[in-house]
C-alpha positions in Angstrom: 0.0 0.0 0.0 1.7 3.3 -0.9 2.2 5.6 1.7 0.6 8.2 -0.1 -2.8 9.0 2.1 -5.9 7.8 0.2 -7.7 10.7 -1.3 -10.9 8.8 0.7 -9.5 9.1 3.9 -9.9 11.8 6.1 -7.5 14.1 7.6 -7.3 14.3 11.2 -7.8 17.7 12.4 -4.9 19.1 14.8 -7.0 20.3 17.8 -6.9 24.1 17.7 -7.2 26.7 20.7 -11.1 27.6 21.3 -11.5 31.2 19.5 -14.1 33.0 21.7 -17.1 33.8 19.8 -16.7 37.8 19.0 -18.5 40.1 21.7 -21.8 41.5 20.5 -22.1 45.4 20.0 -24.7 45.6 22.4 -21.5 44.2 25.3 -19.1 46.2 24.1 -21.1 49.3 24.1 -22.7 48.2 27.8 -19.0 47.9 29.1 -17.8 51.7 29.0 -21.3 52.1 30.8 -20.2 49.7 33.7 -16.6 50.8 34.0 -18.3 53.9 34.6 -20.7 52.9 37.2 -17.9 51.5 39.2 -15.6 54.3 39.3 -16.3 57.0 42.6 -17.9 60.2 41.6 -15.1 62.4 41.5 -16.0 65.8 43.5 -16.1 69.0 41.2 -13.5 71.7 42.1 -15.1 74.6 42.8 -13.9 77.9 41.6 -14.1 80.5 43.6 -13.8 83.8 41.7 -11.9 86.6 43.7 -14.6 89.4 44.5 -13.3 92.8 46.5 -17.1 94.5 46.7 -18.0 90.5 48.4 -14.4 90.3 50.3 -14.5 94.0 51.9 -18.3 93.8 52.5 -17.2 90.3 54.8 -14.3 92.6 56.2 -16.4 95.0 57.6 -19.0 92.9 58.9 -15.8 90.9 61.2 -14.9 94.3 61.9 -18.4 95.6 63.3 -18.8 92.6 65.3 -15.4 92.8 66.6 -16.6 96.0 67.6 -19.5 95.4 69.4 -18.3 92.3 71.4 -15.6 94.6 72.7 -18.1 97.2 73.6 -19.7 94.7 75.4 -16.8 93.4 77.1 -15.5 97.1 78.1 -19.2 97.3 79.5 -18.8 94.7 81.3 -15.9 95.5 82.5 -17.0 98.7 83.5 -19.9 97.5 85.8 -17.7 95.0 87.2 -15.3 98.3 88.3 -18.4 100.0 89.7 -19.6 97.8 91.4 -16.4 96.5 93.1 -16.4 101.0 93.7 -20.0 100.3 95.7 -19.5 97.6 97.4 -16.1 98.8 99.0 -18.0 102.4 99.9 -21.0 100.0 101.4 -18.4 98.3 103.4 -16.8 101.4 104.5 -19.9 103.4 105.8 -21.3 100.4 106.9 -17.9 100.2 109.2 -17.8 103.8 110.1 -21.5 103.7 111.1 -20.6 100.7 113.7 -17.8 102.9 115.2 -20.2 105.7 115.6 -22.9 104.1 117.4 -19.8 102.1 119.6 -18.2 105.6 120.6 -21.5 107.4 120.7 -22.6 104.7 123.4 -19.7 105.2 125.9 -19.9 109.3 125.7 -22.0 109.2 128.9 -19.1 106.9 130.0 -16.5 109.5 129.4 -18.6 112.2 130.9 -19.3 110.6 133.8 -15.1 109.7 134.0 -15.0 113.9 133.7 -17.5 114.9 136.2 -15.9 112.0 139.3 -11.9 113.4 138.3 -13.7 117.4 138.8 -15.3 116.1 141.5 -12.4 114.8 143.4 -10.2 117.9 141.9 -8.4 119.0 145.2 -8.0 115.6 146.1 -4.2 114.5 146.0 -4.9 110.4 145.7 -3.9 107.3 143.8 -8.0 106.5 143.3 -7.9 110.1 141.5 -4.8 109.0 139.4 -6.3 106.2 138.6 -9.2 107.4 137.1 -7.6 110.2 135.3 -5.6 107.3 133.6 -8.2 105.5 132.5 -10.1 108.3 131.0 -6.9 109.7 129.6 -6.6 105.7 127.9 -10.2 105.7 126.8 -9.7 108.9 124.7 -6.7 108.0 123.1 -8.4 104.8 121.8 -11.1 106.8 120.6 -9.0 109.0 119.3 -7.6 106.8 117.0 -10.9 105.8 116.0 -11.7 108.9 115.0 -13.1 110.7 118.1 -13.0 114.3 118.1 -14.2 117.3 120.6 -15.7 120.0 118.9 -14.9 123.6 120.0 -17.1 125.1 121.6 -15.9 127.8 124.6 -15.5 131.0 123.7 -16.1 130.1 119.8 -18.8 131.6 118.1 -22.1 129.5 117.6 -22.4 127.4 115.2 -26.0 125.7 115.0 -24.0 122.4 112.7 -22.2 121.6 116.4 -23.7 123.5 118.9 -27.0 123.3 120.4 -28.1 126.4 122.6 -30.3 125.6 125.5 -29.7 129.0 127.5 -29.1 132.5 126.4 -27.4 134.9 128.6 -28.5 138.7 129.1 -27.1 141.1 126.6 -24.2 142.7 128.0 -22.5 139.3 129.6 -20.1 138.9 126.5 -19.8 139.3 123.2 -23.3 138.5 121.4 -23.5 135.2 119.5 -20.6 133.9 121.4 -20.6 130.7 123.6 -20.2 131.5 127.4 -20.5 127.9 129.0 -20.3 124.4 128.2 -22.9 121.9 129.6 -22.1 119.3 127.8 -19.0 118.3 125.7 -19.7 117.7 121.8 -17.9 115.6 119.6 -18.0 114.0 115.9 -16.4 110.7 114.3 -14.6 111.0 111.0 -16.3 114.4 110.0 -19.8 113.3 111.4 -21.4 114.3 114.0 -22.5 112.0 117.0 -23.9 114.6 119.9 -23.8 118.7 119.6 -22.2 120.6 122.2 -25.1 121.5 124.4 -23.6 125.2 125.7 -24.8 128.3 127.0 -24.7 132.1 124.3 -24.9 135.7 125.0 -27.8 137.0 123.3 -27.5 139.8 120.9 -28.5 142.9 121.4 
């Protein structure tokens, strides 16, 4: 038998790769459309046009509200001050009032103190010294608290720190003039706590 292949017999076919069958249109053109889909929306940049009426208009509203919140804090501040101012002067007077009514309370003290050392005047004794001490003591204190006699012998009157309760004839001294003290007068820190009860020569 030759070795020539028969014209009748067949061939065997060498096995080929598998071609893929070609896309369809309708994928390809459905693909962009996916790819699309999948990627993230990209944000738009926004462009933001430089405007001086719109930047100067923002500039001075900063600058009136910078204004008024430090009106308000200067205010603030201010009432603050004042108040501090009130409170302080409240204290104060409410202090010096106390120190009045405490000195004006032991006056009859110290008079009395004044009337036992006159009364005992020509008496030489250490009861006499002792007394005079402790009135001498008493006044300094006061003193420093603010104590202070008014003038009233031989000073003209003066109805702001002397009270008249007896006139004297015209002729006794000079008219409007104070001829006797009854009773000491005194004031605290420019106040007066009791007038100097005293005796005038009228006028004439």
């Amino acid at each position: 038998m030759p070795e020539d292949v028969k014209k009748d017999q067949a061939v065997p076919e060498e096995e080929l790769p598998e071609i893929p069958a070609e896309e369809s249109e309708e994928e390809i053109m459905e693909e962009p459309e996916q790819q699309a889909e999948n990627e993230p929306d990209q944000p738009e940049t926004e462009q933001v046009e430089d405007d001086p009426a719109a930047l100067k208009a923002a500039l001075e509203a900063a600058e009136k509200k910078r204004d008024e919140y430090l009106a308000m804090a200067q205010r603030a501040q201010a009432d603050y001050q004042n108040f501090k101012r009130r409170n302080s002067a409240t204290r104060t007077e409410a202090y010096d009032d106390g120190v009045r009514e405490t000195i004006a309370a032991m006056l009859p003290v110290i008079d009395n103190l004044e009337r036992a050392i006159a009364a005992a005047e020509s008496e030489d004794s250490a009861l006499v010294s002792g007394v005079q001490m402790t009135l001498r003591q008493m006044m300094e204190a006061l003193t420093r608290m603010g104590l202070e006699e008014v003038p009233a012998l031989g000073e003209k009157f003066d109805p702001d720190i002397h009270n008249a309760v007896m006139r004297a004839p015209a002729g006794e001294g000079e008219p409007g003039m104070v001829l006797e003290v009854f009773q000491k007068g005194y004031r605290v820190k420019g106040r007066m706590i009791r007038y100097a009860m005293v005796k005038i020569a009228a006028e004439n």
